[in-house]
C-alpha positions as protocol buffer text, in pm:
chain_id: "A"
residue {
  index: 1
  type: UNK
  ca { x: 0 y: 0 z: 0 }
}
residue {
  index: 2
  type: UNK
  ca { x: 113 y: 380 z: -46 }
}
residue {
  index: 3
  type: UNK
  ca { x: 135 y: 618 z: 219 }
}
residue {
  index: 4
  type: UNK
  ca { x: 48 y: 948 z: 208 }
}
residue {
  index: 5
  type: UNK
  ca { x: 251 y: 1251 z: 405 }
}
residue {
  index: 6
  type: UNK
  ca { x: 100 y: 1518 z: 474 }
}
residue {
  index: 7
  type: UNK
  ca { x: 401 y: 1712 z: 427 }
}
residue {
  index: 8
  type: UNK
  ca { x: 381 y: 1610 z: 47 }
}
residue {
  index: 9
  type: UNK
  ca { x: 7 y: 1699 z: -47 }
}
residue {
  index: 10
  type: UNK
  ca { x: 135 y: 2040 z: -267 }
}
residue {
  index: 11
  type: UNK
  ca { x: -239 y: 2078 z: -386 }
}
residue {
  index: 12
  type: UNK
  ca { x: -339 y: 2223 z: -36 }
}
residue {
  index: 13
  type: UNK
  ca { x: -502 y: 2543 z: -85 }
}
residue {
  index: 14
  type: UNK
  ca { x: -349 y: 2827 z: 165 }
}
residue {
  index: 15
  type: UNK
  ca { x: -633 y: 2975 z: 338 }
}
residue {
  index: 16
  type: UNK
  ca { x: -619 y: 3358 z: 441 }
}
residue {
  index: 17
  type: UNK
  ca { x: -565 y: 3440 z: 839 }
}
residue {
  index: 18
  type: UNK
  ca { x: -816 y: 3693 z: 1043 }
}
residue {
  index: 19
  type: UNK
  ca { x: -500 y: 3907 z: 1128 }
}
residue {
  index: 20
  type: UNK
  ca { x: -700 y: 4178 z: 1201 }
}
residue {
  index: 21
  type: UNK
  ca { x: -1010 y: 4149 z: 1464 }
}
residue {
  index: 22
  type: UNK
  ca { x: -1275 y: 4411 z: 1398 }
}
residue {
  index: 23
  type: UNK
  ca { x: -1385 y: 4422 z: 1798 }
}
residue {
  index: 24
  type: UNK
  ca { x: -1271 y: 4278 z: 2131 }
}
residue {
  index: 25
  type: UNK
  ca { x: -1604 y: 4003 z: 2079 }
}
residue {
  index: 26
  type: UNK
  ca { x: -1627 y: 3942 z: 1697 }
}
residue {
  index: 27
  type: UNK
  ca { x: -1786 y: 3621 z: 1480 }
}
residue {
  index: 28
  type: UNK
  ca { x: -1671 y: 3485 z: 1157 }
}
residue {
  index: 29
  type: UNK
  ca { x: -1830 y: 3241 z: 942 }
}
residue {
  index: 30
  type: UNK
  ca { x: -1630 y: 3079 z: 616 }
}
residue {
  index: 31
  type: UNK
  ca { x: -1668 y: 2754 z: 380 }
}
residue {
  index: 32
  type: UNK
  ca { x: -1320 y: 2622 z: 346 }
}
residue {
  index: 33
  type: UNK
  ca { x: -1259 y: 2363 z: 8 }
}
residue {
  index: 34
  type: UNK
  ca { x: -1113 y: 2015 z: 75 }
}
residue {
  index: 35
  type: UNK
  ca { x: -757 y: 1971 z: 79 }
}
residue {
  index: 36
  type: UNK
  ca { x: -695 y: 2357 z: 245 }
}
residue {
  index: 37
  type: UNK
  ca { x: -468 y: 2518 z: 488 }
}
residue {
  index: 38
  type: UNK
  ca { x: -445 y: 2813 z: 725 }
}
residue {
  index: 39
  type: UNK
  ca { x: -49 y: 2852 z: 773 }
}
residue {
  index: 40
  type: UNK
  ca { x: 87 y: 2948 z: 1098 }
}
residue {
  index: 41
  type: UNK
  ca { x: -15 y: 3258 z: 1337 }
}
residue {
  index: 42
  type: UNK
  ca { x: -146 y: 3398 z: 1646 }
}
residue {
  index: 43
  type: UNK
  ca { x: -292 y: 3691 z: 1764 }
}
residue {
  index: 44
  type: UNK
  ca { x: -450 y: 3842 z: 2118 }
}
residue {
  index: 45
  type: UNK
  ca { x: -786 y: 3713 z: 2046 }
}
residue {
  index: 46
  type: UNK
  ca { x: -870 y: 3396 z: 2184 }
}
residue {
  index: 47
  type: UNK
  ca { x: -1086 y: 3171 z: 1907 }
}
residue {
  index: 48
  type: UNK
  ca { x: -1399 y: 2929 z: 1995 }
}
residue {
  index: 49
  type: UNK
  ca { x: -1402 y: 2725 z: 1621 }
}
residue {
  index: 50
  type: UNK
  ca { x: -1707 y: 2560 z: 1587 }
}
residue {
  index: 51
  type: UNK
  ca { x: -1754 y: 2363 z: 1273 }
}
residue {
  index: 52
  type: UNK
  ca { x: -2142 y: 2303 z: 1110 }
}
residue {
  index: 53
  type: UNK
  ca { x: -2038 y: 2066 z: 867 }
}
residue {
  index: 54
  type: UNK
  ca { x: -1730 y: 1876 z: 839 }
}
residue {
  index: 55
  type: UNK
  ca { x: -1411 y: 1855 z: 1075 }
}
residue {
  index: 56
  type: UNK
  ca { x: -1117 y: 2126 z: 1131 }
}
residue {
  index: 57
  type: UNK
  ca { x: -796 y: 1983 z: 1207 }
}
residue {
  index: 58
  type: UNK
  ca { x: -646 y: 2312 z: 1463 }
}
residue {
  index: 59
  type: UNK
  ca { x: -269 y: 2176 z: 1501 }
}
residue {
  index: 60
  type: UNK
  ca { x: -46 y: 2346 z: 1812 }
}
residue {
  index: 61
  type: UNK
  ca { x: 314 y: 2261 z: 1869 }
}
residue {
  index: 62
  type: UNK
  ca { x: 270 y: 1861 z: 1659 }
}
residue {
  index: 63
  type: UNK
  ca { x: -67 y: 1800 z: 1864 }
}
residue {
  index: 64
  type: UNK
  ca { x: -393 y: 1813 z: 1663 }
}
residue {
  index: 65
  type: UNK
  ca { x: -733 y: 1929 z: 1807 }
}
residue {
  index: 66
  type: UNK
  ca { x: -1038 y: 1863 z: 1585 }
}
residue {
  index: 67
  type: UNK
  ca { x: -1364 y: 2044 z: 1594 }
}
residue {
  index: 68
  type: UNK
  ca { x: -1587 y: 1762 z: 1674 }
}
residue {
  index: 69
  type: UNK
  ca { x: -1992 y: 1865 z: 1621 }
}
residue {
  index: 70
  type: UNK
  ca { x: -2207 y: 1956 z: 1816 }
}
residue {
  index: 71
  type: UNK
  ca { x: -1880 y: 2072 z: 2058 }
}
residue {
  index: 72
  type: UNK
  ca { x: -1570 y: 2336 z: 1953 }
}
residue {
  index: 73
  type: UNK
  ca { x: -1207 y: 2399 z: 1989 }
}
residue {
  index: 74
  type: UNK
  ca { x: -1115 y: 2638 z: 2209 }
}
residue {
  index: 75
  type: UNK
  ca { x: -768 y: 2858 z: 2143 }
}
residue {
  index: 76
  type: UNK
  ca { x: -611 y: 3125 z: 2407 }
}
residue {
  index: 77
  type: UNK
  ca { x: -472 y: 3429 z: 2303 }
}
residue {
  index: 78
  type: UNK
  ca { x: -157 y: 3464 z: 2174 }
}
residue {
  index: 79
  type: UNK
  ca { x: -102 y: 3093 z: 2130 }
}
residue {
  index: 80
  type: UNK
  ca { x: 70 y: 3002 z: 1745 }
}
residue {
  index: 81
  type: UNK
  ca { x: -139 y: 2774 z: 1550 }
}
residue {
  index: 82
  type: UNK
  ca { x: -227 y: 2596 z: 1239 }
}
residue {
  index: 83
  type: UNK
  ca { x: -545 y: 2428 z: 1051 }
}
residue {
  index: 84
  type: UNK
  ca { x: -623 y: 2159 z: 793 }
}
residue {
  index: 85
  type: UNK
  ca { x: -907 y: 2049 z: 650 }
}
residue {
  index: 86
  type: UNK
  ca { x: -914 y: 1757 z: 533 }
}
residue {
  index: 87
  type: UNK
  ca { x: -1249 y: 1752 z: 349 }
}
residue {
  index: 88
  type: UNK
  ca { x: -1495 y: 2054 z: 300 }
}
residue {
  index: 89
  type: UNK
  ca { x: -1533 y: 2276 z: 602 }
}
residue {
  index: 90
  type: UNK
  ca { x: -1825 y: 2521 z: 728 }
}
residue {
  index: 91
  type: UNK
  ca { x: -1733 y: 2689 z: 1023 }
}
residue {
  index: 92
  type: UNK
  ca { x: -1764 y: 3014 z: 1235 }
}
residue {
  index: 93
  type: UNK
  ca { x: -1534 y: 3167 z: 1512 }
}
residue {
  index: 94
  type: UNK
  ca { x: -1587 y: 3357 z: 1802 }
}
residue {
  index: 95
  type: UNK
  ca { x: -1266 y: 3605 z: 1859 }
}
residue {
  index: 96
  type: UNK
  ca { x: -1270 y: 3711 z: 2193 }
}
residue {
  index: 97
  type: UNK
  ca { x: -991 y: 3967 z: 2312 }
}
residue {
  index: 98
  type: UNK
  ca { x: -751 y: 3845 z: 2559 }
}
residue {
  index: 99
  type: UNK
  ca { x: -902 y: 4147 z: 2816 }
}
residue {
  index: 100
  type: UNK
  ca { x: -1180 y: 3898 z: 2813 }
}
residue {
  index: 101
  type: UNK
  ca { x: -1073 y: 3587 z: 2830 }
}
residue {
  index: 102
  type: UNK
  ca { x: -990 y: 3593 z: 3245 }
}
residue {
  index: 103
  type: UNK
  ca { x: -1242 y: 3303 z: 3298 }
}
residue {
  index: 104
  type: UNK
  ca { x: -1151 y: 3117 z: 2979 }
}
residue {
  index: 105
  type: UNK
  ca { x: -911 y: 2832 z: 2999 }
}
residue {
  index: 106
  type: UNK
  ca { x: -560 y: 2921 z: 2963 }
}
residue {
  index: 107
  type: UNK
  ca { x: -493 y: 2596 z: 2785 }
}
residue {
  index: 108
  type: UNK
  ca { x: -629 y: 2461 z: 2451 }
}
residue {
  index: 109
  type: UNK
  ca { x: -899 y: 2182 z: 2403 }
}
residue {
  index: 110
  type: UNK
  ca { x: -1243 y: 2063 z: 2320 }
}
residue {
  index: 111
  type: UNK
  ca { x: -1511 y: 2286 z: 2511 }
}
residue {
  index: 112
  type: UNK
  ca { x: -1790 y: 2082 z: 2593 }
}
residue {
  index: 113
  type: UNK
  ca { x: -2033 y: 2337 z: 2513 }
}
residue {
  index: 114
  type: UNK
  ca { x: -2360 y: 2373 z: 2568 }
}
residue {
  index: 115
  type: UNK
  ca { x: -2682 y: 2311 z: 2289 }
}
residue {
  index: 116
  type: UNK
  ca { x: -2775 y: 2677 z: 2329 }
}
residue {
  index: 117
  type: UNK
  ca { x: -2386 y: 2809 z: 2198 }
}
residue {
  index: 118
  type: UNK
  ca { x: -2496 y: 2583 z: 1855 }
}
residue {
  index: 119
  type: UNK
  ca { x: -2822 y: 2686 z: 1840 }
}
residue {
  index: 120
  type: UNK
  ca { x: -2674 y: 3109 z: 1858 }
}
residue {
  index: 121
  type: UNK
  ca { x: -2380 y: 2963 z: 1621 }
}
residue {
  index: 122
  type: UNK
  ca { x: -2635 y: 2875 z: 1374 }
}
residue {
  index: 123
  type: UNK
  ca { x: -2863 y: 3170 z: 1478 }
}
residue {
  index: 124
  type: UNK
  ca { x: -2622 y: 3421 z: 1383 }
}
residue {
  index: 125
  type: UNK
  ca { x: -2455 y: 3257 z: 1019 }
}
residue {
  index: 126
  type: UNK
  ca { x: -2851 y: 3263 z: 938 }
}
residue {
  index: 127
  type: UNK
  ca { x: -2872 y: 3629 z: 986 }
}
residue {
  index: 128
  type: UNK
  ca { x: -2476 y: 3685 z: 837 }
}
residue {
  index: 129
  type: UNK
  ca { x: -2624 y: 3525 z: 486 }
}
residue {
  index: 130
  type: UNK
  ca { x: -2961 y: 3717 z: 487 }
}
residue {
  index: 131
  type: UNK
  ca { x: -2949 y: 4037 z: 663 }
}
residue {
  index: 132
  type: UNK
  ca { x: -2741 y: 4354 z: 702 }
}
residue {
  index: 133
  type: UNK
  ca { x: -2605 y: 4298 z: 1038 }
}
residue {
  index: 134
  type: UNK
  ca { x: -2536 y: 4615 z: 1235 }
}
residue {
  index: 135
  type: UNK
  ca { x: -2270 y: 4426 z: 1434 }
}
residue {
  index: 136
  type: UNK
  ca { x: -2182 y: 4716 z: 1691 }
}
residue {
  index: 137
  type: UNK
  ca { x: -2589 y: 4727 z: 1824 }
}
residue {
  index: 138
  type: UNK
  ca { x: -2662 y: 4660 z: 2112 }
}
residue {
  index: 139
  type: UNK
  ca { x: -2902 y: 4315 z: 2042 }
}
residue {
  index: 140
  type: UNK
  ca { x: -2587 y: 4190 z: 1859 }
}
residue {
  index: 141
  type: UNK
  ca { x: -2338 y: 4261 z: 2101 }
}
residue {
  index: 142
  type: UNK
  ca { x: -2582 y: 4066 z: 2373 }
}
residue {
  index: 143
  type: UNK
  ca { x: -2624 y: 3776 z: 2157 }
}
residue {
  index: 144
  type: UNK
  ca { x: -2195 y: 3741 z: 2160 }
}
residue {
  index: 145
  type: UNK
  ca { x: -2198 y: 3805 z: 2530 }
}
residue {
  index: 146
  type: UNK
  ca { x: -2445 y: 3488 z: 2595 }
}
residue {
  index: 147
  type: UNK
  ca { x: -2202 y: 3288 z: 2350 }
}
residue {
  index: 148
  type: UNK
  ca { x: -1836 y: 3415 z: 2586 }
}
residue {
  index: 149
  type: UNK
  ca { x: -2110 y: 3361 z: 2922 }
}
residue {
  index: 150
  type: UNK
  ca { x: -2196 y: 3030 z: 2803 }
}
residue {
  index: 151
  type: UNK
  ca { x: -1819 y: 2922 z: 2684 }
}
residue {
  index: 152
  type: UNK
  ca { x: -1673 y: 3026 z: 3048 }
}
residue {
  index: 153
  type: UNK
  ca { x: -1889 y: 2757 z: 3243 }
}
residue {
  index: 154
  type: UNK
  ca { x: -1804 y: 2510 z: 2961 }
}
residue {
  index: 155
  type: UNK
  ca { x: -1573 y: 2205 z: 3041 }
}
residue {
  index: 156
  type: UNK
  ca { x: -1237 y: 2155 z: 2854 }
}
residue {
  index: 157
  type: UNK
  ca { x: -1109 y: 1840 z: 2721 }
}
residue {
  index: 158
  type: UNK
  ca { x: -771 y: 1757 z: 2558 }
}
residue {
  index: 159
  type: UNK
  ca { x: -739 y: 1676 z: 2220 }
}
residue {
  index: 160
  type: UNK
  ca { x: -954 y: 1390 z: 2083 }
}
residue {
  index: 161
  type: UNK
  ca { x: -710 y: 1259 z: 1787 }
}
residue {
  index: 162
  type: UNK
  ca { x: -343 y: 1319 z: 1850 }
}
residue {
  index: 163
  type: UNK
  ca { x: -86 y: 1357 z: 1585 }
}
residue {
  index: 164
  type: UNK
  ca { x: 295 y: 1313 z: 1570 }
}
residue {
  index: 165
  type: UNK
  ca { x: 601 y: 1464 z: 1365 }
}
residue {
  index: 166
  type: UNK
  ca { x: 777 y: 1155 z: 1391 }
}
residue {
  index: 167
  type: UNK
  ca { x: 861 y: 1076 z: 1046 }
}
residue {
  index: 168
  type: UNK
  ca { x: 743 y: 698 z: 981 }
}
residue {
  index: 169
  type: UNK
  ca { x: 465 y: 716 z: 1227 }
}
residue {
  index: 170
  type: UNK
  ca { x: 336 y: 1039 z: 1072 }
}
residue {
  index: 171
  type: UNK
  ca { x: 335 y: 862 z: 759 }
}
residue {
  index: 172
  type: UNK
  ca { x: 159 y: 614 z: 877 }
}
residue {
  index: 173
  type: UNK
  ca { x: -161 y: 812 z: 1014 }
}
residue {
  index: 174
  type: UNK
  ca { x: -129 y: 994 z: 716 }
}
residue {
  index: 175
  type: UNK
  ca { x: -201 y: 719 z: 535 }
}
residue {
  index: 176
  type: UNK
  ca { x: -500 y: 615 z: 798 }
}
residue {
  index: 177
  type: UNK
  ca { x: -648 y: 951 z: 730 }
}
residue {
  index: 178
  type: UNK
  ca { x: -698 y: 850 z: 388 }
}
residue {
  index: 179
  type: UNK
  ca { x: -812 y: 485 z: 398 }
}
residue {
  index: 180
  type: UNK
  ca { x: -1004 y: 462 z: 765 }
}
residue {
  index: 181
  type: UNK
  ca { x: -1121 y: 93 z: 652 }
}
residue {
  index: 182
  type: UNK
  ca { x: -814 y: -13 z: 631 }
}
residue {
  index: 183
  type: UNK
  ca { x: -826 y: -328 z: 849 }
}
residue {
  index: 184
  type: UNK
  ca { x: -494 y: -397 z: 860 }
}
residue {
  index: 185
  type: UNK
  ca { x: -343 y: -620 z: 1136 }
}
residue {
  index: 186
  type: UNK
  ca { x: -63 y: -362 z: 1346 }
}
residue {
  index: 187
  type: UNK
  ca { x: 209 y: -655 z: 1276 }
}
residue {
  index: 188
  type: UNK
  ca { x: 101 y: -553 z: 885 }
}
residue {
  index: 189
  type: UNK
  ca { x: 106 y: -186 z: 937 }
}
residue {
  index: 190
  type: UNK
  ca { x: 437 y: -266 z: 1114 }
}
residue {
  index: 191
  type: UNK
  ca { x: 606 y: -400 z: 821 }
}
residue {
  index: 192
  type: UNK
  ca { x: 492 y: -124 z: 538 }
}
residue {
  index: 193
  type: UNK
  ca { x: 690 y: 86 z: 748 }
}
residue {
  index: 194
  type: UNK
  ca { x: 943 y: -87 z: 809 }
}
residue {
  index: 195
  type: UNK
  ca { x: 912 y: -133 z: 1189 }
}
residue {
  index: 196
  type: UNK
  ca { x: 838 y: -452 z: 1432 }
}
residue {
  index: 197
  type: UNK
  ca { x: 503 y: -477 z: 1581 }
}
residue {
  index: 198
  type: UNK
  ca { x: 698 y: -435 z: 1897 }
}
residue {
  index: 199
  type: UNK
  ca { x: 882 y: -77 z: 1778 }
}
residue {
  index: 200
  type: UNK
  ca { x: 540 y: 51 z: 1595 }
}
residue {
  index: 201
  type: UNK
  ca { x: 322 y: -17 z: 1953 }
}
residue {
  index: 202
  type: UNK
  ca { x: 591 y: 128 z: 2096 }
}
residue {
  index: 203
  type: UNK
  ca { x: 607 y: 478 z: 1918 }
}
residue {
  index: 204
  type: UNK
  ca { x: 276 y: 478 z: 1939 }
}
residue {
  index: 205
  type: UNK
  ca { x: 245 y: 545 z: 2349 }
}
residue {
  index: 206
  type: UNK
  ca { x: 522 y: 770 z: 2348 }
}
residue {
  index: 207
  type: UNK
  ca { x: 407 y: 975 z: 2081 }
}
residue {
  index: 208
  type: UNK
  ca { x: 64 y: 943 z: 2087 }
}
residue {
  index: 209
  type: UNK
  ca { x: -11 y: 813 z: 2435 }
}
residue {
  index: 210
  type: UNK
  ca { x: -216 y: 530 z: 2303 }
}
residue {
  index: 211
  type: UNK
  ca { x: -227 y: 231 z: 2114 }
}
residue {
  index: 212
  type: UNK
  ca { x: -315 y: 242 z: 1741 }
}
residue {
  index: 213
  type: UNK
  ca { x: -614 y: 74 z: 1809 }
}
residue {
  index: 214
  type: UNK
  ca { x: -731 y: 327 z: 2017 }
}
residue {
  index: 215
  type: UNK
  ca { x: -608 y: 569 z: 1778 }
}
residue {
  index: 216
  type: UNK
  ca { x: -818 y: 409 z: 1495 }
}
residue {
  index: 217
  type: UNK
  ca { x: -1095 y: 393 z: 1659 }
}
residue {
  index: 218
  type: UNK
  ca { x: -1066 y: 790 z: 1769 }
}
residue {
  index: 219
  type: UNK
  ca { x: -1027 y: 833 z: 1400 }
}
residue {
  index: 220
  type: UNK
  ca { x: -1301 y: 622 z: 1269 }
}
residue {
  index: 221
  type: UNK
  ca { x: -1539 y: 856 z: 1532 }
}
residue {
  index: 222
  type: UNK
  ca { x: -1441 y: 1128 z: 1364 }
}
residue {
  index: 223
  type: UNK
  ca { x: -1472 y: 1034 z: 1029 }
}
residue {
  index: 224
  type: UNK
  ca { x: -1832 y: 960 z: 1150 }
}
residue {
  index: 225
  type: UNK
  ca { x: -1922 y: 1260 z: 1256 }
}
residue {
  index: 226
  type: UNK
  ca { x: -1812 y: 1444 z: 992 }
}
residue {
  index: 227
  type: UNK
  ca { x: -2027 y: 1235 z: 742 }
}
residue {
  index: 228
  type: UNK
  ca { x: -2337 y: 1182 z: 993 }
}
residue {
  index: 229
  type: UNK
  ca { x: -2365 y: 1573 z: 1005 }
}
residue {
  index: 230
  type: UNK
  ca { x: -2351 y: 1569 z: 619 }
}
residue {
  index: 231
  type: UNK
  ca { x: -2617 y: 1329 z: 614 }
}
residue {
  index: 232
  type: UNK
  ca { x: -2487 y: 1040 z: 495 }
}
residue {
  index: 233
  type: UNK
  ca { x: -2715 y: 699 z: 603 }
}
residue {
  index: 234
  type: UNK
  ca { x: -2542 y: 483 z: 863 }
}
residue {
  index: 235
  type: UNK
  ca { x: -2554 y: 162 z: 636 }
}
residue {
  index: 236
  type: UNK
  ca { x: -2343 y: 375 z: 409 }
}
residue {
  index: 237
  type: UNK
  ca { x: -2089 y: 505 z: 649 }
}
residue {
  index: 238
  type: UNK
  ca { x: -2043 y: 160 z: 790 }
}
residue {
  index: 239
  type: UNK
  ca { x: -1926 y: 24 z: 464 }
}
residue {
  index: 240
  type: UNK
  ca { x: -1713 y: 299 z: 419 }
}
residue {
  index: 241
  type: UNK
  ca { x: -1481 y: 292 z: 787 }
}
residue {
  index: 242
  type: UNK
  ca { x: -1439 y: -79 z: 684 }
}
residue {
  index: 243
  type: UNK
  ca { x: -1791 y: -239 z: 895 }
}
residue {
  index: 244
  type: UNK
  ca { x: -1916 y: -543 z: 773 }
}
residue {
  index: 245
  type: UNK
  ca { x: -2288 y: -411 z: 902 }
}
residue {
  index: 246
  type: UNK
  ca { x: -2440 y: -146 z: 1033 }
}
residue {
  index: 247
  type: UNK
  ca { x: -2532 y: -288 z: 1365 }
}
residue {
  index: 248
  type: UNK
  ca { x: -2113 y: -312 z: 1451 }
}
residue {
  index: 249
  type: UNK
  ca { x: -2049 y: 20 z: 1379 }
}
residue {
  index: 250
  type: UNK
  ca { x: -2355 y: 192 z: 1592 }
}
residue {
  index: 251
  type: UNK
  ca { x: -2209 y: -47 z: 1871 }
}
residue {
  index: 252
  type: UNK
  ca { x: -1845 y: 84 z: 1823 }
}
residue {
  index: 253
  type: UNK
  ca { x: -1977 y: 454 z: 1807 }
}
residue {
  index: 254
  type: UNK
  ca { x: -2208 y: 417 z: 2116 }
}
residue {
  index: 255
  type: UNK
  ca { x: -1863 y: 295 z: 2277 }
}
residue {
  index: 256
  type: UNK
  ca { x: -1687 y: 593 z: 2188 }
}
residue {
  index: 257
  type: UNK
  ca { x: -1969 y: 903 z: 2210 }
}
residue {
  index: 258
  type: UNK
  ca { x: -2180 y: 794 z: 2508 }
}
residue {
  index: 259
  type: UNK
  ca { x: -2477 y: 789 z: 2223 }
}
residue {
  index: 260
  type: UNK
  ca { x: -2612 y: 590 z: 1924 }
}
residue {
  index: 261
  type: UNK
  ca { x: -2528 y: 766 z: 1543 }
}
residue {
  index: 262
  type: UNK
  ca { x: -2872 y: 868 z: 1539 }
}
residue {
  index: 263
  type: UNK
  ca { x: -2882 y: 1008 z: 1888 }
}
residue {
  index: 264
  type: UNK
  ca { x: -2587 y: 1188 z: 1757 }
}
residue {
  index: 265
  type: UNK
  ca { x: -2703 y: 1386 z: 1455 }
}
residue {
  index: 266
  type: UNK
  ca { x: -3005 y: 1486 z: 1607 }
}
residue {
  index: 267
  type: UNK
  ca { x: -2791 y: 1642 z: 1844 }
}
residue {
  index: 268
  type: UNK
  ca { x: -2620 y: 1818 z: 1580 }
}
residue {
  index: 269
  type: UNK
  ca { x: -2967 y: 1918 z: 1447 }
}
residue {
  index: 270
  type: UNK
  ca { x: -3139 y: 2086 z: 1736 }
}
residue {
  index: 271
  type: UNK
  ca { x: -2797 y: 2215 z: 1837 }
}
């Protein structure tokens, strides 16, 4: 089989940066294409990502956070940072100035938000694409206050799907990103790389702090959500992370997310 490095995909599409922040609490909304980067940079805003439809990849110093629906990413100010996406992204971003940010975390993570920070995520990209918003009155302003009120009281969690820089495991997950029904024994996966099965479960504790198998399943999740927020049926998405039936993948989801699929993206749908 080939592997794919990240490093080596020269179609990505660079992605412009919000370098400047119109207010000390501002909201973006952008669709980013497949196969698309934002490059490296910081700022003194703090940045709540919250993704509609597909997942971000948000990576800070070789660990990756993803935006996993109906929850966000959550990034302090002044903290260096880059993003992938992988497939197409819809997303929006609350930039909150670091003068605000004394009861936000001071580390990066998954917020576990609440259902009313989706529902005033959607809320406001609704009026963004068929209104003139007056963004400095006061109604607006109160709607991005409940947002930062509702983020501060929000649990954080580290990141979900960790990567590494090392250069044959990278490869390796790399090439997992691409083919998530890849079924693959590890002693097999061992061997394309050129490892033991002993050196590859190895590398993956230290650098990942689990076992592949964990780290597959993480992935598979992901790759789930993604495609259950696009709609896809959950026959169809079991074929395609490498289920014989639908039935085993629900279970292995329900495993993971505490819900079924279904529970899931009607989550994502009332959020």
């Amino acid at each position: 089989m080939r592997h794919k490095n990240r490093s080596d995909q020269t179609a990505l599409k660079q992605l412009p940066t919000n370098d400047v922040i119109q207010a000390p609490l501002w909201i973006s909304f952008r669709n980013d294409p497949a196969l698309s980067v934002y490059p490296l940079h910081g700022h003194a805003w703090g940045e709540f990502i919250y993704a509609f439809n597909g997942v971000m990849e948000v990576n800070i110093n070789q660990v990756d956070y993803i935006t996993p629906p109906p929850y966000g990413i959550w990034l302090p100010p002044n903290l260096e940072h880059s993003g992938l996406n992988r497939t197409a992204v819809s997303h929006g971003t609350l930039y909150v100035h670091e003068s605000l940010c004394h009861h936000l975390p001071t580390q990066p993570g998954i917020l576990l938000s609440s259902s009313l920070v989706a529902a005033l995520f959607s809320h406001l990209r609704q009026l963004h694409e068929h209104t003139q918003i007056a963004e400095q009155s006061p109604e607006y302003q109160r709607l991005l206050q409940v947002i930062l009120d509702q983020l501060q009281q929000a649990k954080l969690v580290s990141s979900y799907l960790p990567h590494s820089e090392h250069p044959a495991l990278k490869q390796l997950l790399d090439y997992l990103h691409q083919h998530p029904a890849d079924q693959s024994p590890l002693a097999e996966l061992a061997q394309q790389i050129n490892m033991t099965e002993r050196t590859l479960a190895r590398y993956c504790q230290k650098e990942l702090g689990m076992s592949l198998h964990e780290w597959r399943q993480r992935l598979k999740v992901t790759k789930a959500m993604s495609m259950l927020q696009s709609g896809e049926k959950i026959e169809s998405i079991a074929l395609e992370l490498g289920y014989a039936n639908a039935s085993a993948f629900i279970n292995m989801f329900k495993k993971w997310m505490l819900c079924t699929p279904d529970q899931f993206r009607k989550m994502g749908l009332n959020g």
